[in-house]
C-alpha positions in Angstrom: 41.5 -84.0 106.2 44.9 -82.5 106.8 46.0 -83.6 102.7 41.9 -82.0 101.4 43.6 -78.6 103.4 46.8 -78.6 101.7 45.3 -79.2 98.0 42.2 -76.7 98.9 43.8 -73.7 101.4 47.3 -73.6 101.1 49.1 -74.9 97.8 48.9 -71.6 95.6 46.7 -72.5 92.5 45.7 -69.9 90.1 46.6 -66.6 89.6 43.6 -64.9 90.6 44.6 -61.7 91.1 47.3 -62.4 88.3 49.8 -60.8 90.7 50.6 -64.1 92.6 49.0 -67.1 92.6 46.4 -68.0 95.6 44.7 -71.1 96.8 41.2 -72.5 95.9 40.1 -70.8 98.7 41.5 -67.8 98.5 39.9 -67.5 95.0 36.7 -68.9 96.5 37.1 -65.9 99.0 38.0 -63.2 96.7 35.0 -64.3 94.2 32.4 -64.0 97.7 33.7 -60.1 97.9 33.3 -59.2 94.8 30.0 -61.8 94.4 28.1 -61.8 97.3 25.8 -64.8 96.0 28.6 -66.7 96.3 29.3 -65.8 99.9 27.5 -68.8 101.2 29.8 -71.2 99.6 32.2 -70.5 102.4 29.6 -71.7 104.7 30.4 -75.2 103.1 33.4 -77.0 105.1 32.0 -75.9 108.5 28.5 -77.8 107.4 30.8 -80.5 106.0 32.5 -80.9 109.6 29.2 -80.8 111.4 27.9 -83.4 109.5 30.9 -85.9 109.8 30.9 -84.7 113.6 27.1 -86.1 114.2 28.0 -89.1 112.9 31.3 -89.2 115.2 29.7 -92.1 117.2 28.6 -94.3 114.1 32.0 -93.6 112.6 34.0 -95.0 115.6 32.0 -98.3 115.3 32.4 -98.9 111.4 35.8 -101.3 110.9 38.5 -99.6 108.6 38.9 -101.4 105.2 40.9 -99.6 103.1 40.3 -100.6 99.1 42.9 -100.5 96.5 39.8 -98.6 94.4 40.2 -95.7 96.2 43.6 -95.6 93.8 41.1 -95.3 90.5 39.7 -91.9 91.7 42.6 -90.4 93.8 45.5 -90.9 90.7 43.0 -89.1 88.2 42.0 -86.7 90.8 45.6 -85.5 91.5 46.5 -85.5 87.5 43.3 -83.2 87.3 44.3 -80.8 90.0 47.8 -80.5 88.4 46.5 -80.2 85.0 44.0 -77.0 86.4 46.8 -75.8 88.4 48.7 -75.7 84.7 46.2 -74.7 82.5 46.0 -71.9 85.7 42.2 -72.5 86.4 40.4 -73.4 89.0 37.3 -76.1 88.1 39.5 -78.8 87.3 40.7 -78.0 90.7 37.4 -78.1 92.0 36.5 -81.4 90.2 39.9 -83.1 91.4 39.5 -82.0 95.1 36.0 -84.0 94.9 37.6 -86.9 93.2 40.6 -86.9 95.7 38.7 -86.7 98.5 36.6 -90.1 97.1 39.9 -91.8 96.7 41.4 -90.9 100.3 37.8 -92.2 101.9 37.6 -95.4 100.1 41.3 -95.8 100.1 41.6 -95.0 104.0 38.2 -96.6 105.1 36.7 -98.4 102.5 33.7 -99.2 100.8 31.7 -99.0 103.8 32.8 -95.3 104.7 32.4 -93.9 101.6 28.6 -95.2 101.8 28.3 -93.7 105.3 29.9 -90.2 104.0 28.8 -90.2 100.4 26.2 -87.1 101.0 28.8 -84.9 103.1 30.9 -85.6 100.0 28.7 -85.5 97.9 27.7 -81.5 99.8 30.9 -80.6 99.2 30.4 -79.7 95.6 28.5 -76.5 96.9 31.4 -74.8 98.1 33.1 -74.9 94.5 31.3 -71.6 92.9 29.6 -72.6 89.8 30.0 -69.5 87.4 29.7 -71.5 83.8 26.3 -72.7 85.7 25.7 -68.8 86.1 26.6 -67.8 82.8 25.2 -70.2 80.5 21.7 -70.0 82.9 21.1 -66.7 83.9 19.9 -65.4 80.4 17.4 -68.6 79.9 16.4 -68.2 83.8 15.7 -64.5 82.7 13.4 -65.4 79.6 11.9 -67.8 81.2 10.9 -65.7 84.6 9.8 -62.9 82.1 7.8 -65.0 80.1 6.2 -66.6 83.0 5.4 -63.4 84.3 4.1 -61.7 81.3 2.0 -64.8 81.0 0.6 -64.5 84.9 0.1 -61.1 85.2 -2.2 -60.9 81.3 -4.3 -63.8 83.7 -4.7 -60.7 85.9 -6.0 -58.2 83.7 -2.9 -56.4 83.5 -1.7 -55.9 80.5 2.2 -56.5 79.5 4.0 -57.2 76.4 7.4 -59.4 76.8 10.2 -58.1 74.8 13.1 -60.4 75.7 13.3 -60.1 79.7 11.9 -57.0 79.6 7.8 -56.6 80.2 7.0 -53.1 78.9 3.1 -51.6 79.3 0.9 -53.2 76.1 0.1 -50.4 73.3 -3.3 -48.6 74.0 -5.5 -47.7 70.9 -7.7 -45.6 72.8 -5.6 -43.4 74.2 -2.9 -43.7 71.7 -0.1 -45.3 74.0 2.6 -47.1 72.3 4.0 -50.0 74.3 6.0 -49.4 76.8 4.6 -46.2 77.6 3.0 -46.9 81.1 6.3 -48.8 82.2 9.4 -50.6 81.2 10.8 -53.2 83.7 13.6 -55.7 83.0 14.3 -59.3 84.5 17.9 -58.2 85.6 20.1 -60.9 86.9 19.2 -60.3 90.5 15.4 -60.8 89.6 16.2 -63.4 87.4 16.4 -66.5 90.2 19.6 -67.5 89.4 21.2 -65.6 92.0 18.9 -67.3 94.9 19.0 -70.5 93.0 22.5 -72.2 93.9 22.2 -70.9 97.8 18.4 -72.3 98.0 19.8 -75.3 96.4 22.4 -76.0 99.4 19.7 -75.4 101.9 17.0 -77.9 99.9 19.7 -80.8 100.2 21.1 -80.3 103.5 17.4 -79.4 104.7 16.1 -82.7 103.3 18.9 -84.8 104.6 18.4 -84.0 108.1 14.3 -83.9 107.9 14.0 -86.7 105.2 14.3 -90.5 105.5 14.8 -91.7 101.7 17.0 -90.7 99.1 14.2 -90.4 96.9 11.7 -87.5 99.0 15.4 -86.0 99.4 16.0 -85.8 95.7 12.3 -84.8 95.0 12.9 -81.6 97.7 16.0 -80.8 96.1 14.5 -80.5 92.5 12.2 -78.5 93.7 14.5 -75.6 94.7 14.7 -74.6 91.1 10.6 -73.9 90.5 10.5 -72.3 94.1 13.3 -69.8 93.2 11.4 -69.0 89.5 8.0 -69.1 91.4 9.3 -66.4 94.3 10.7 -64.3 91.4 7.7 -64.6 89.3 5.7 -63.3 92.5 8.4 -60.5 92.4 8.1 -59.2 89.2 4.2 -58.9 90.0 4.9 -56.9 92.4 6.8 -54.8 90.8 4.4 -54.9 88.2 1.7 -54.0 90.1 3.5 -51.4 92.0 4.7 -49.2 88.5 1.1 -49.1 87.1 -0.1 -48.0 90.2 2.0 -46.0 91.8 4.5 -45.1 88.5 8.1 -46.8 88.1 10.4 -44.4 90.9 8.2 -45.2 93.4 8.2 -49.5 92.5 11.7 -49.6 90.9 13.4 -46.6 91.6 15.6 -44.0 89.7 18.2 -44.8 87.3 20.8 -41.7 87.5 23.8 -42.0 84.6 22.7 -45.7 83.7 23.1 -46.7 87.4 19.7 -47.8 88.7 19.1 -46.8 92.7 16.8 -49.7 93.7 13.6 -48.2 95.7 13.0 -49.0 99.4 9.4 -51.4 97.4 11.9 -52.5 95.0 14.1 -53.9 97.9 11.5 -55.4 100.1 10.0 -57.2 97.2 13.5 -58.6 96.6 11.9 -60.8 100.0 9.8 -62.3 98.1 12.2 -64.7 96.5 13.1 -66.2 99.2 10.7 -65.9 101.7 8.0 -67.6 98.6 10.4 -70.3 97.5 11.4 -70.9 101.7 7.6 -71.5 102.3 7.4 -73.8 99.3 10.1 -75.8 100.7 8.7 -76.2 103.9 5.5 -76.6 102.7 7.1 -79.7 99.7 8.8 -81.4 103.0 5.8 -81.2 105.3 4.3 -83.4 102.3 7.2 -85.8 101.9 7.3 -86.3 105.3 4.3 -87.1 106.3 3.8 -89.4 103.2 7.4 -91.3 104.6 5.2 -91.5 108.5 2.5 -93.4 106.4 4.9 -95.9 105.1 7.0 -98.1 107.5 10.5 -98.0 108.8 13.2 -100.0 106.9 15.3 -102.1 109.4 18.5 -100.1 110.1 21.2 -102.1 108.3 23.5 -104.1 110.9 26.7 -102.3 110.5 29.9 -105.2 109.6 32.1 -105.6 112.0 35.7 -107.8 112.0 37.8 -108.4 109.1 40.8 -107.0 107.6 42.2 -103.2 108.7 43.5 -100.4 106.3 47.6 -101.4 106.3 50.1 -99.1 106.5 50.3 -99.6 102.4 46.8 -98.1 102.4 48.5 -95.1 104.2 51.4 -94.7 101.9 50.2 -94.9 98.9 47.5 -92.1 99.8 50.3 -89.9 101.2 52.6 -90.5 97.8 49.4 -90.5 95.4 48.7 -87.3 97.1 52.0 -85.8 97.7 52.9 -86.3 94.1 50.5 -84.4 92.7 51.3 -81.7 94.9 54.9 -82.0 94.4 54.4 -81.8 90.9 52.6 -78.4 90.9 55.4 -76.8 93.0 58.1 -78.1 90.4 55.8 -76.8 87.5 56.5 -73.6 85.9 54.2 -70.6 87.5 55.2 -67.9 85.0 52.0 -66.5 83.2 52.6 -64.5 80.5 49.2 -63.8 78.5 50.2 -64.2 74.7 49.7 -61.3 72.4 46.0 -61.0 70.3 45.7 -62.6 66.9 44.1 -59.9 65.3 43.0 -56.6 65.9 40.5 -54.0 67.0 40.7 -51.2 64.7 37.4 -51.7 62.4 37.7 -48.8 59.3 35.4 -46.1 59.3 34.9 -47.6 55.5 34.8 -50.6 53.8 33.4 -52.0 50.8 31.0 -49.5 50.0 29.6 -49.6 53.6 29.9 -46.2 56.0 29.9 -46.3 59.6 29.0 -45.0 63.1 31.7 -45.9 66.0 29.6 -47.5 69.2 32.1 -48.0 71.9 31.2 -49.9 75.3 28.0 -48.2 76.8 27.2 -48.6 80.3 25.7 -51.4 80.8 28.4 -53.6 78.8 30.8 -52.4 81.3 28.8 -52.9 84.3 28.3 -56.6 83.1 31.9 -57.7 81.6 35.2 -57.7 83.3 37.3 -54.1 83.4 39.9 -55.5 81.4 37.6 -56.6 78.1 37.8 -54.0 75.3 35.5 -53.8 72.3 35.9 -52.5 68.9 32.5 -52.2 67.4 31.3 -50.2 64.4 27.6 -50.1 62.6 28.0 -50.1 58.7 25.5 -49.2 56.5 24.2 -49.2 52.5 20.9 -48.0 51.1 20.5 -51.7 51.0 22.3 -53.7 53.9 23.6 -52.7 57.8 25.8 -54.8 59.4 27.1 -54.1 63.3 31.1 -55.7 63.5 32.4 -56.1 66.6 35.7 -57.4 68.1 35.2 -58.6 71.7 38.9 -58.8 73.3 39.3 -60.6 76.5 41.9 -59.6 79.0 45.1 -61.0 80.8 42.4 -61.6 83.6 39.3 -62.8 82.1 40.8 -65.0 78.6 37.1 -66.5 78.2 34.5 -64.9 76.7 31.0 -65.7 76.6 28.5 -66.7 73.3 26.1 -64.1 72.0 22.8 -66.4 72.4 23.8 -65.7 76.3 22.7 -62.0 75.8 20.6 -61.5 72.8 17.8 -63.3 74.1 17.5 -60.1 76.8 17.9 -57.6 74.1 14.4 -59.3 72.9 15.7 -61.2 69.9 14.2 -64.9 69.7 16.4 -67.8 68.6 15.2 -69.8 65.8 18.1 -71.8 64.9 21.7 -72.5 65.0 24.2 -74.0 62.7 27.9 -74.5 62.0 29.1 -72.6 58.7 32.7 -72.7 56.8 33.5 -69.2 55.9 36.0 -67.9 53.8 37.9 -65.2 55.8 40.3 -64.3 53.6 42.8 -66.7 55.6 44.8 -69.7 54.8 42.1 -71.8 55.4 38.4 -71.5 56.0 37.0 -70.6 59.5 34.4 -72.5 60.7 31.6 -70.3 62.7 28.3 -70.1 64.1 24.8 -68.5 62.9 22.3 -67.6 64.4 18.9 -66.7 62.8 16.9 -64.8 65.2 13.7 -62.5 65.1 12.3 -59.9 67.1 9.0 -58.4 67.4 7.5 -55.0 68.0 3.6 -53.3 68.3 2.7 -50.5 67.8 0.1 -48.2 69.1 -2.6 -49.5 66.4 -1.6 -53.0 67.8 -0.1 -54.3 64.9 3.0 -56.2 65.3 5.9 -56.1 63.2 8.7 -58.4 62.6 12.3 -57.9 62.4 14.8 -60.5 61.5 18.5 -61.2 61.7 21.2 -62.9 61.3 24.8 -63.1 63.8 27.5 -64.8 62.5 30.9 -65.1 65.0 33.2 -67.3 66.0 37.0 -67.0 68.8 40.4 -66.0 67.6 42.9 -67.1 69.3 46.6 -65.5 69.4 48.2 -67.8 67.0 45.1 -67.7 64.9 43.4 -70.2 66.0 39.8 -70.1 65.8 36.7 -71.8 67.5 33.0 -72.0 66.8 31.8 -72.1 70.1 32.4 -71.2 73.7 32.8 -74.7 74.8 35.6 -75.2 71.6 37.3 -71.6 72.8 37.6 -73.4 76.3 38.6 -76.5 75.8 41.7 -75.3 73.2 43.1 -72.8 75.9 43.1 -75.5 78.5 44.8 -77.6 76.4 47.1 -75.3 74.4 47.8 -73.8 77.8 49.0 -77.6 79.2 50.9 -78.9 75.7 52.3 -75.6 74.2 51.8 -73.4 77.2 50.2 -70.9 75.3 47.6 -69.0 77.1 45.6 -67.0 74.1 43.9 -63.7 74.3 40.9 -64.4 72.7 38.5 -62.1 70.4 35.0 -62.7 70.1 34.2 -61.4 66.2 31.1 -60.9 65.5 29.0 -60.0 62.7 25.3 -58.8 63.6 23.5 -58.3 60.6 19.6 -57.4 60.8 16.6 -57.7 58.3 14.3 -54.8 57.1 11.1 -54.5 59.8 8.1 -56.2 57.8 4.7 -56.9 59.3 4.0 -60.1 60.9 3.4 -62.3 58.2 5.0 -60.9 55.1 8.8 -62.2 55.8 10.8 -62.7 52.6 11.6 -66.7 52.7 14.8 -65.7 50.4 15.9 -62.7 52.9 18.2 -64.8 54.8 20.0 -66.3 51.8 20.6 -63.0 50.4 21.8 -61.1 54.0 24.1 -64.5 54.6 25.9 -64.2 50.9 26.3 -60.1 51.9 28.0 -60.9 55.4 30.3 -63.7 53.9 31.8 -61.3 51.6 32.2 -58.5 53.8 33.7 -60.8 56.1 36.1 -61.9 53.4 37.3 -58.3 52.9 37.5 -57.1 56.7 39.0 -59.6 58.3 42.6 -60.1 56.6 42.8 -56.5 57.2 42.3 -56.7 61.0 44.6 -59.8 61.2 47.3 -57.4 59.7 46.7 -55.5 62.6 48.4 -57.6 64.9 51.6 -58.4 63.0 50.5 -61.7 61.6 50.2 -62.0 58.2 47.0 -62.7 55.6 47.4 -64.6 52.3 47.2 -62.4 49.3 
C-alpha cells in the first residue's frame, strides 16, 4: 500500500499545469475541478479500503504464498509508468499502477490473494479518469440518444425531425412552418449520457458485488448501466420536448444570452431524470437477478488452503527493488518540457488558385468546447463552381492532442457514409497519407421535401518536424514514442479540407460528384500547403 502511494500521490508525474510537474493524483484532482463528472473518481481508494477492510477477517486466515509471477506484471508495470512519466502523460501511468499493483499482490500473497482481491483491483480502474473513453463516445452517445428520441417521441404524436443531435420541430404545410420553427433542441454533452455513464458505471459494479452472488448477474448489472443512462436521457429529452411545444423553449430550456445558454429551473430538474430513471432501472435489473440467484442453490463456500510455504524475504526484495527502480528511474530522468515549434503554419491566403475567401475565426462554441490554448486558422474559399472550408487546427503546449473530425460532424448533422485512407500529393517530399470522409446531410423544407447535401473532408496531423498521421490513434501513438526515443514533443495541426456538394433533392445525387470534388481538393491541396509549410521555416521542394 505504502509503494501504490508513492507511484500514485507523491512521485511528480506529468506536467499538468505545465508549470511543475504533479502526481497522478494531483492531476486526478485538478481534472475533478475543472470536470465535475469526474469528481467521483476520487471516491475510488476510500471504496477500495473499505472493501479490503470487510474482508480484514478472511484475509488474516489466507496463508501468504508469494509467486515469482507476480514479477511478469510488476517489471512491465514499472517500465510503463516510466515510459508515461517520459512521454509526460498520465494513462500509461494509470495502466502501470493497475499492473503494479497485480504484481505486488501476487508477488507478496500469491495466487490465492490475488483471487480473493481481484474485484477491489479490478475497482480500482474507476479512479483513473477515462477522457479518450469521453471523447471518442460522447458524439456517438449523442446521435444515438437523439435518434432514439426523435424515434420515441414521432411514437407519440409529436412530431421532430433529427438533424445530427439536434431534434428541431418537423416542417408544417398547413401553416407554412419550416422545420425547426416550433423549437430547436440539441443533445449537448450533459444530455448526452455520457457524463452519468462512467459514475453509474462505478455504482452498478460495486452495487452488484455487495447485493449479487455470481460473477455472471454481476456482469449482466453492470452492462446494464449503459442502456439505463441512454434510457434516463432519452426520458429527458422528452421532457424537454414536451415542455418547448408546450410551453415554448425559455420556459423548458432556458435563454441563451451571447452563445452562453442559462439552463431553466424545468431544464435542471429534468436533468433528475437521468439518474433517478437509470437508478430505478438498476434496482429494479438487481431485484430480478437476485431473486432468480434465491431460486437456484448455494455453491459450497470453497475451503480456504491452509499450510505450506510463506512469502520469503526474496519475495519482499525483489518487490521493493522492482518497484523502487522504476521510481528511481523517473527521478534520474530528464523533466525539462520544452514543446517543439509547429511544422507548418496558420496563415491561409485570402486567395488562392482562383478561389476567394471569407476569414471564420473560432466562434463561441469552438472555444467553449476546446482547450484555451488551441488556435485555428480557418478560411471558406469559393468558385462559381467549387467551395472548399481550410482549416489549420493548432494544439497547444498544454493540450498536444487533438481530436478527429467524425468526433463532431456527426452533431453538426452530417451522416458518415464511409471512410478511407488516401495518398495525397502535398506538394512535399513525399506523399501524405490522409483520411476521407464522405458524408451527407439532409434538410426539409416547409413543402416537406427533403434535400440532400453531400461532402467530402479530407485531413490528416502535422507534426513539428513534418511528420504526418492519418488518424488520431497514429497522431498519438508517434508523440508517445517520438517523445520517449527523440524526445521530441510535437505541436500538432489538424489540417483539414471540408469540401461540400451542391444541395440536390433526395434522389437525384450525381454518382460522379465525388470523383470530380476529390480531383478539385487534391489539387488545391497541392498548391496550399507548401506555402503554409514555408510558414514555419521549414522548407517545400520546388
Amino acid at each position: 500500500a505504502a509503494l501504490l502511494a508513492l507511484l500514485v500521490a507523491v512521485l511528480p508525474y506529468q506536467h499538468w499545469d505545465f508549470e511543475r510537474r504533479s502526481s497522478l493524483l494531483g492531476g486526478i484532482m485538478a481534472k475533478a475541478r475543472q470536470d465535475s463528472e469526474w469528481v467521483f473518481c476520487l471516491f475510488v481508494p476510500f471504496i477500495v479500503g473499505w472493501l479490503v477492510w470487510r474482508m480484514r477477517g478472511e484475509l488474516q486466515r489466507l496463508p501468504m504464498r508469494g509467486s515469482w509471477l507476480g514479477l511478469a506484471a510488476l517489471l512491465p508495470g514499472m517500465g510503463l509508468y516510466w515510459f508515461g512519466y517520459k512521454a509526460d502523460t498520465a494513462y500509461p501511468g494509470y495502466a502501470a499502477v493497475q499492473l503494479a499493483a497485480a504484481g505486488m499482490i501476487l508477488l507478496a500473497g500469491g495466487p490465492v490473494w490475488m483471487r480473493r482481491l481481484f474485484f477491489p483491483w479490478l475497482f480500482l480502474a474507476f479512479m483513473w479518469p477515462m477522457l479518450p473513453l469521453e471523447s471518442k463516445l460522447a458524439f456517438p452517445l449523442r446521435v444515438f440518444t437523439a435518434r432514439l428520441s426523435a424515434g420515441l417521441l414521432n411514437l407519440l404524436g409529436m412530431d421532430v425531425v433529427r438533424d445530427g443531435t439536434g431534434l428541431h420541430s418537423a416542417a408544417d404545410l398547413d401553416l407554412g412552418l419550416e422545420q425547426g420553427a416550433l423549437f430547436r433542441l440539441d443533445v449537448e454533452e450533459p444530455c448526452s449520457g455520457i457524463r452519468s455513464l462512467f459514475s453509474l458505471m462505478m455504482i452498478s459494479a460495486l452495487y452488484g458485488w455487495l447485493a449479487l452472488r455470481t460473477w455472471r448477474s454481476r456482469a449482466l448489472l453492470f452492462a446494464g448501466a449503459v442502456p439505463l443512462a441512454v434510457l434516463g436521457n432519452v426520458v429527458r429529452m422528452g421532457l424537454l420536448t414536451a415542455g418547448s411545444r408546450w410551453f415554448g423553449s425559455e420556459f423548458a430550456v432556458g435563454r441563451n444570452i451571447e452563445g452562453h445558454q442559462e439552463m431553466s429551473f424545468f431544464h435542471s430538474l429534468a436533468g433528475f431524470a437521468v439518474f433517478g430513471v437509470a437508478l430505478a432501472g438498476m434496482f429494479a435489473v438487481c431485484s430480478f437477478l437476485e431473486r432468480r440467484e434465491r431460486g437456484r442453490k448455494a455453491a459450497a463456500p470453497k475451503r480456504v488452503p491452509g499450510g505450506g510455504g510463506v512469502t520469503t524475504w526474496a519475495h519482499v526484495a525483489a518487490l521493493a527493488l522492482a518497484a523502487g527502480g522504476g521510481m528511481a528511474a523517473c527521478v534520474l530522468t530528464d523533466t525539462g518540457y520544452v514543446v517543439a515549434p509547429p511544422g507548418i503554419g496558420m496563415d491561409l491566403p485570402g486567395r488562392h488558385a482562383g478561389y476567394e475567401s471569407v476569414d471564420m475565426p473560432m466562434n463561441t462554441l469552438e472555444r467553449q468546447i476546446l482547450h484555451e490554448d488551441v488556435t485555428i486558422g480557418r478560411r471558406f474559399y469559393m468558385t462559381p463552381q467549387r467551395a472548399i472550408l481550410a482549416s489549420v487546427v493548432m494544439s497547444g503546449v498544454i493540450k498536444r492532442s487533438l481530436h478527429e473530425p467524425q468526433i463532431c460532424l456527426p452533431g453538426q448533422g452530417w451522416m458518415i457514409d464511409g471512410k478511407e485512407y488516401i495518398e495525397v500529393d502535398a506538394g512535399l517530399e513525399r506523399p501524405v497519407k490522409a483520411t476521407v470522409l464522405s458524408m451527407h446531410r439532409d434538410t426539409q423544407g416547409a413543402d416537406g421535401g427533403v434535400k440532400r447535401t453531400r461532402a467530402l473532408n479530407v485531413y490528416w496531423y502535422f507534426g513539428s518536424d513534418g511528420t504526418t498521421a492519418a488518424s488520431y490513434d497514429e497522431h498519438v501513438a508517434v508523440s508517445y514514442f517520438d517523445s520517449v526515443l527523440k524526445n521530441l514533443n510535437h505541436r500538432w495541426a489538424l489540417v483539414s479540407f471540408f469540401a461540400p456538394m451542391r444541395e440536390q433533392m433526395l434522389g437525384m445525387d450525381d454518382p460522379f460528384a465525388e470523383l470530380a470534388v476529390l480531383e478539385d481538393v487534391r489539387a488545391f491541396i497541392r498548391g496550399l500547403v507548401p506555402e503554409l509549410v514555408a510558414q514555419a521555416g521549414r522548407v517545400a521542394p520546388p
